[in-house]
N, C-alpha and C positions, 0 to 999 in steps of 0.2 A: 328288279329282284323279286323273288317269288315270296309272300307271306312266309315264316318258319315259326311254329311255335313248339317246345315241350317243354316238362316237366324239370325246372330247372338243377332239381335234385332227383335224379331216376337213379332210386335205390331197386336194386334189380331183380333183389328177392330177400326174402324173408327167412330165414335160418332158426330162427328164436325157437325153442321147445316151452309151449306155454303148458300152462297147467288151470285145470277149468275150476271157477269157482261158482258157478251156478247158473243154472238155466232161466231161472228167474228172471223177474223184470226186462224182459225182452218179447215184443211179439213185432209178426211181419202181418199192415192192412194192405189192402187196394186202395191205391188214391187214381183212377182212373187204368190206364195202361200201365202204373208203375208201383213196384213192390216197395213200400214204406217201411223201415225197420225203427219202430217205436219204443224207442227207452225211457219205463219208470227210470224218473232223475234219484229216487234208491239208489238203482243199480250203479250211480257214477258214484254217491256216496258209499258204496260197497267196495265198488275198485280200488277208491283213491286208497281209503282204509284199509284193505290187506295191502296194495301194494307200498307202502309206507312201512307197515308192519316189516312185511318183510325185507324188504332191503336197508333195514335199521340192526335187523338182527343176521342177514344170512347176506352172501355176495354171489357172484357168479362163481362156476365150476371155472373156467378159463382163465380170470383172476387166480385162481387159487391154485391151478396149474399153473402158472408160472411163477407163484412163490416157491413151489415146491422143485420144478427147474434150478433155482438158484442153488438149492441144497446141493442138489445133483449135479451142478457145475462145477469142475475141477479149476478152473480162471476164478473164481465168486472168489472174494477175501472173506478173512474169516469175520469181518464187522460187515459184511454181506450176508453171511447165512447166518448169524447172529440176530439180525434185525428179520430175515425171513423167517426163522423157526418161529421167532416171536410173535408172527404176524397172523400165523400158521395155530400157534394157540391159541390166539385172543378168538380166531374167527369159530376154533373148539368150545370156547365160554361163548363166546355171544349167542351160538345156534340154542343154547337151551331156551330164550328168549325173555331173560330176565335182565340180563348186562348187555346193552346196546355196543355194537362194536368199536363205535367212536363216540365219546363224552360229547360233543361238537355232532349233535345229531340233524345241525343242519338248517338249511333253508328248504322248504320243501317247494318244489319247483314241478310244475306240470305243461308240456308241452303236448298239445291233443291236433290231430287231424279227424273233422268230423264231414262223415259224405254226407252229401246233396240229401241224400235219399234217409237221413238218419233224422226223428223228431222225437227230441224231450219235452214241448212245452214250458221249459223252464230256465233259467239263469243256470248254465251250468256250472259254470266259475261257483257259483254258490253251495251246488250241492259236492265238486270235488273238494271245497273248502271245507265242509260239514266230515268229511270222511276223513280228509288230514286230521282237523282239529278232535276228532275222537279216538285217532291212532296217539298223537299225542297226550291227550288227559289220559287212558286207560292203561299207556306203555309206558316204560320209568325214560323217557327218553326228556330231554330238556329244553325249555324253551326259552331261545335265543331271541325272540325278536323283537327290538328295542323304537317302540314307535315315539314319533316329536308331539309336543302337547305344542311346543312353540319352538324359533330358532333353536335355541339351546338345553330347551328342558325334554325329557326324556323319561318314559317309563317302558319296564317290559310288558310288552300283549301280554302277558302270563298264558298264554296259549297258542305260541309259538307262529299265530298267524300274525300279516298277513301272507300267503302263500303267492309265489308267482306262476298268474297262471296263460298261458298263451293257446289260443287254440284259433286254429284255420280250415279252412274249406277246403274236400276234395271231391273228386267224382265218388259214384259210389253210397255201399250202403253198409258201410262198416265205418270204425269209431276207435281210431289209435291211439295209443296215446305211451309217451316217455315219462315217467317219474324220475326224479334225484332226487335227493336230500341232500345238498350242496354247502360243506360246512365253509367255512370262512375262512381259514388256512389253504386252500386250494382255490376257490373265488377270490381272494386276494391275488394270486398268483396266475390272474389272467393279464397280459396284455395285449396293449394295441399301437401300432408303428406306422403313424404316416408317412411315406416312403414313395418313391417314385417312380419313373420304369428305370432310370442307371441302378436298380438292385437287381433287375432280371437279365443276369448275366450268372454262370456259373462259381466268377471269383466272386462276386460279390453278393453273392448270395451265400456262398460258405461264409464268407469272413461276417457276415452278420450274422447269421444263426450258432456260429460260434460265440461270439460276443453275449448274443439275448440271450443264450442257455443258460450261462452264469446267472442272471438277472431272477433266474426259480429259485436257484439257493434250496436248503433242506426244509425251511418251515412251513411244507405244506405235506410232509408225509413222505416220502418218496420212498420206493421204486413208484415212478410214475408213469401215466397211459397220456403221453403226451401228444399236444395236437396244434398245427404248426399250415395256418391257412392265410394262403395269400390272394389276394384279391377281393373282391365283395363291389356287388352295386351301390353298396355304403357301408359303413364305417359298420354302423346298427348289424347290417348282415354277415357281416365279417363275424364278431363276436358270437353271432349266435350260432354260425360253423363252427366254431372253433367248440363250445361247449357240446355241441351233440357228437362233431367229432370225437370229442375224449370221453365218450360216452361212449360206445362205439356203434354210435344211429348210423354213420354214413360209411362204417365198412363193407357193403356191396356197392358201392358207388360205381361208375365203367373207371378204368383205368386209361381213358386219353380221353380229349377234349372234342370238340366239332362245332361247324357253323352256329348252331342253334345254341352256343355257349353253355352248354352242357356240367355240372362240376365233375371232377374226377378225381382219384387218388393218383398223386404219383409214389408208384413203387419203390425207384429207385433212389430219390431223395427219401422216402420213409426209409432205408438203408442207412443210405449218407446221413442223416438225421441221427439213428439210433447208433453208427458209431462214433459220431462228434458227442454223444452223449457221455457213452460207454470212456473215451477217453479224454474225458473232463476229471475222470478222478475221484469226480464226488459222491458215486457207489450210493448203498442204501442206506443213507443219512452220515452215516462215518467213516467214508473213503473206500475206493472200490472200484467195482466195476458196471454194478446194478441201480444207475441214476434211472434208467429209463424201466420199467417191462416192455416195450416198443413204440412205435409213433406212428401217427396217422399225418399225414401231408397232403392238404385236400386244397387245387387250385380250382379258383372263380372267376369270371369276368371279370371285368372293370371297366371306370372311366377312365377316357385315357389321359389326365390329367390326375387322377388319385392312384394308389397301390396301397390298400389297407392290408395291414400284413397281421394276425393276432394267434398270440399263443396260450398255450393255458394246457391246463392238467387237469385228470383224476386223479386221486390220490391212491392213497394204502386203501381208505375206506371208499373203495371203489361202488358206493351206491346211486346204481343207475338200475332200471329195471322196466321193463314194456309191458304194457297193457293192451290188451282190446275187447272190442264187443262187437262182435257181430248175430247173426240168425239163428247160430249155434248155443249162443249165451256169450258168459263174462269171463273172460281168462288174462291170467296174468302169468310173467315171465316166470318160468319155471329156475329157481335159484339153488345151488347148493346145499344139500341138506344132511350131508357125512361128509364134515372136512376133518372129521378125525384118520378119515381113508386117506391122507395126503401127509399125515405128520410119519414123520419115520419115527420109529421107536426108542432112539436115543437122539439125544442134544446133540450139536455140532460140537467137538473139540474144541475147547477156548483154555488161556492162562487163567490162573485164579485170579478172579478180582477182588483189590483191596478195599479193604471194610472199614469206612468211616462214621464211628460215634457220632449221631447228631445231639446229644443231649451231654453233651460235654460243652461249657463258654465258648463262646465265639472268638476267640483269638486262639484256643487251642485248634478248633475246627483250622484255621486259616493257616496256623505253623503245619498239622499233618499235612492238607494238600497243598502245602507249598513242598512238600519233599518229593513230587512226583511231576513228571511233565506230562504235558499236551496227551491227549490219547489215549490216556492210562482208564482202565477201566474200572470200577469203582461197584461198590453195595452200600447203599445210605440206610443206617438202620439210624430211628429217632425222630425225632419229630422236626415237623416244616411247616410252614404259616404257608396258605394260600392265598393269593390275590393276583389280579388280570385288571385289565382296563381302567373301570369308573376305583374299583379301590385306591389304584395307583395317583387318578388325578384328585380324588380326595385328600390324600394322605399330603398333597404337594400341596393342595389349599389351605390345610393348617401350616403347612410351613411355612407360605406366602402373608399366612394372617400371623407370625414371628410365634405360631405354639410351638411344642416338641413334636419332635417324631414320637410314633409309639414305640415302644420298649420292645412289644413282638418285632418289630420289622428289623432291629438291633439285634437282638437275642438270638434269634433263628435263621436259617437261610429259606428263602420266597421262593415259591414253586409256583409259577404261572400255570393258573388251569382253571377252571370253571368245571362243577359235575355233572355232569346227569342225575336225575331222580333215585334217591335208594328205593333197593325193592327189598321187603318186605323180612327181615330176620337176615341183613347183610350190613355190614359199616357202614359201606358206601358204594354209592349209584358208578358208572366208569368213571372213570379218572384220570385220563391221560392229558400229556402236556398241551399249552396252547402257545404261538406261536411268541418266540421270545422279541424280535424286530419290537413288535408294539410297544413294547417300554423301553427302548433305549433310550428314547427319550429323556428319562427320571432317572437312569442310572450316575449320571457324574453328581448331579447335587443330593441323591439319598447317599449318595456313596459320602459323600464330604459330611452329610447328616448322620454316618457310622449306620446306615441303614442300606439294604440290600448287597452285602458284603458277598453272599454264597446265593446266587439267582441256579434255579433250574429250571428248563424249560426244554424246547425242540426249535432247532433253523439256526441257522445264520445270524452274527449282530455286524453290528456297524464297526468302523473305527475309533468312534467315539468311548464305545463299551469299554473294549481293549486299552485305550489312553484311561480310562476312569479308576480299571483292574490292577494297571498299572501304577497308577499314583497313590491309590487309597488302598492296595494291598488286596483285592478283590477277586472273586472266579465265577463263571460261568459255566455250569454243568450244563452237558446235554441228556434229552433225555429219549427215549426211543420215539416218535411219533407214529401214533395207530393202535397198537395194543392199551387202549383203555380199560378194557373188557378184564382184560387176565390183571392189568394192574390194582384193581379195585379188589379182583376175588384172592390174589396171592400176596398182595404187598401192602396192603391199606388196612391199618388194624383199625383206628376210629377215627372220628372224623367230630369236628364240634363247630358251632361258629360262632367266632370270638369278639368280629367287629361288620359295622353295616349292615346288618341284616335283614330289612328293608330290599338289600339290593338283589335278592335271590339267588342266582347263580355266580353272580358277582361278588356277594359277600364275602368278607375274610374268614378264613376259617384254618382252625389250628387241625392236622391230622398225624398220626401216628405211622410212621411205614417200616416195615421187616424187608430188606436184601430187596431193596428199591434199586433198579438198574440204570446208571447214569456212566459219562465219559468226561473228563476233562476235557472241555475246548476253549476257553479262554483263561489263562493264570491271570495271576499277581504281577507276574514279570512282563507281562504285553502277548505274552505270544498267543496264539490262536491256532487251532488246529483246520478250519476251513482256507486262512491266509497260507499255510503250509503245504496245501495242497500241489 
């Protein structure tokens, strides 16, 4: 057999419209017969830095076409264009670039292709670090990244690194490179399925990708850019298809395969994919028809003893964004900069939603949304306690050490979320929900503790939740995921922090909100509106 080598991903072409951020820091030597394109390590700390910036505050034009598709779809339910118009606004606040689009501004994540013929002199990893972490101190965005001092002990970087950064070798004298800012609600919602060749059959390949669709549930933002890759030389390269997939890195990929195990999109399962999505039900967070904005289905070789199969999503805050440098200079992907050209001018038609007093006791709270079922859509004006994660394991370690619960977590209904940084003459930084799954946990014994009686949040909960709801008289509001941006500038009157405050983002904290938009999905009585689907 004849040697056969190529490019195991041969993306075919480059479609991106970038936009040039300076000439700078770039020149081409001679190093013998060959042209050298030498980059001040600057210029990486320049890139990383606007492109951060930007896809923190602005998304693709394509993204934002197909929110506005939804409007324009006569099939879309109305908690379809509901959650689109919304999405549609937030991305109208965040372009000013003071309210980042999603509170959850992410893990910044850098995937670079640097050619043979490209010389920094220096740790690049370092200088695209220097450019994240000045996009973060400068911009009200927030930082999430919680590093170990030991097994169990933890603090936040307070500056958002460390960042992950990947970079590989190509021919060549240019300098690629992929940004994300990959929040945790969607990187949670990656997986991976070690599976065998009896799945590569047509029945059994639907009846699984019907099954693992379920498995996304809503708490990671959805309409989502879903990406659904089978095969990989290892499990490692699987997963890191599946992310640049749902990026849309490997949308020029060829469309069939060949000797030299080439990847490719299949078309026709991206189909089959997007309408097993579509008739799932589970629409743009609250039933529908807009689970998906489309799917990418990207097959890879294998061993023939593995089939790594891994899925995963972009979300609402679809930030992904491309970079390069080449001879010409520094340019980054050129992102939407009038998404006010995409809102139509009136609201989609909806029923009036009813208006719940949060500053009335907590049993009258529980008697009003006990006279309404499942779905009903709701305006929470009143105040709400905040707390997410370490709050929550706090509050269970004074229980565990026989103190009280605190009195806030009684008194008021819990709105899972973490902010972003306030800017400057506003209440509060974005503020959108964070995924509700993480605390079911604490739900049945705060609930028996007369604590977290009215939870708000965004996704899916367990059975557990719904058995807790049910016993201890308890609900579970939903709440839009993604529109952080607009939730902070319209709904968020102030904002204090009442407990932990040590833990930054994580602190408790008491807020005021006007004609806050939420949905019934778990009662009192058991029922649930994702189980009814």
């Amino acid at each position: 057999m004849d040697f056969i080598y190529q490019d195991p991903y041969p993306i075919l072409k480059d479609d991106t419209q970038y936009r040039k951020i300076t000439s700078d820091f770039v020149n081409v030597e001679k190093f013998g017969d060959r042209e050298i394109l030498t980059v001040d390590p600057k210029g990486l700390e320049l890139l990383a830095q606007e492109a951060l910036k930007d896809v923190s505050f602005m998304l693709r034009t394509s993204h934002l076409e197909k929110l506005k598709a939804i409007l324009d779809d006569p099939e879309a339910t109305d908690n379809d264009r509901f959650v689109a118009y919304n999405l549609l606004q937030n991305a109208v606040v965040a372009i000013d670039g003071e309210l980042p689009s999603c509170q959850d501004t992410g893990t910044a994540i850098v995937m670079a292709k640097k050619g043979e013929n490209v010389y920094t002199g220096a740790d690049d990893a370092e200088w695209l670090s220097k450019g994240i972490f000045n996009t973060y101190q400068e911009r009200n965005l927030r930082y999430s990244q919680i590093v170990p001092i030991s097994m169990f002990e933890e603090k936040n970087s307070g500056s958002n690194l460390p960042a992950q950064i990947d970079i590989y070798a190509k021919k060549g004298a240019s300098y690629d490179f992929l940004f994300l800012a990959k929040g945790g609600g969607s990187a949670n919602k990656t997986y991976l399925y070690q599976q065998t060749k009896s799945l590569l059959n047509e029945k059994s390949l639907d009846a699984f990708i019907r099954a693992k669709i379920m498995d996304l549930g809503t708490s990671a933002c959805p309409p989502y850019h879903l990406a659904l890759v089978i095969g990989g030389t290892s499990a490692e390269a699987n997963l890191s298809a599946v992310k640049k997939a749902s990026a849309g890195y490997f949308d020029n990929l060829p469309t069939s395969g060949n000797m030299a195990g080439q990847a490719f999109r299949d078309l026709e399962w991206e189909k089959r994919v997007q309408l097993i999505c579509q008739e799932s039900h589970i629409g743009a967070q609250f039933g529908g028809k807009y689970f998906t904005h489309d799917v990418r289905v990207i097959r890879l070789s294998r061993h023939a003893a593995s089939c790594p199969v891994g899925l995963g999503v972009s979300c609402s805050a679809d930030r992904n964004i491309k970079g390069k440098i080449t001879k010409d200079g520094i340019f980054v992907e050129q992102l939407e900069k009038d998404p006010k050209r995409l809102l139509p001018e009136t609201a989609p038609h909806l029923e009036p939603a009813i208006e719940i007093d949060l500053n009335r006791p907590m049993s009258e709270i529980l008697a009003e949304l006990s006279k309404y079922p499942i779905k009903t859509r709701l305006k929470l004006n009143g105040t709400l306690i905040v707390a997410r994660d370490i709050a929550h394991a706090k509050i269970k370690e004074l229980l565990d050490a026989g103190k009280p619960m605190p009195e806030y977590f009684k008194n008021h209904p819990i709105y899972y979320a973490g902010p972003a940084k306030t800017p400057e003459g506003m209440p509060s930084g974005s503020f959108g929900p964070t995924t509700a799954g993480r605390m079911d946990v604490y739900v049945e014994e705060f609930q028996k503790n007369g604590g977290s009686m009215v939870m708000l949040a965004k996704g899916n909960r367990t059975k557990d939740v719904m058995n807790a709801c049910k016993t201890y008289g308890g609900f579970y509001l939903g709440s839009i995921g993604g529109p952080a941006a607009i939730l902070a500038k319209e709904n968020i009157l102030s904002v204090e922090v009442v407990d932990f405050e040590e833990l930054g983002m994580e602190a408790v904290r008491k807020i005021t909100i006007k004609d806050f938009p939420a949905f019934i999905i778990t009662d009192d009585k058991g029922n649930d509106f994702f189980e009814n689907l």
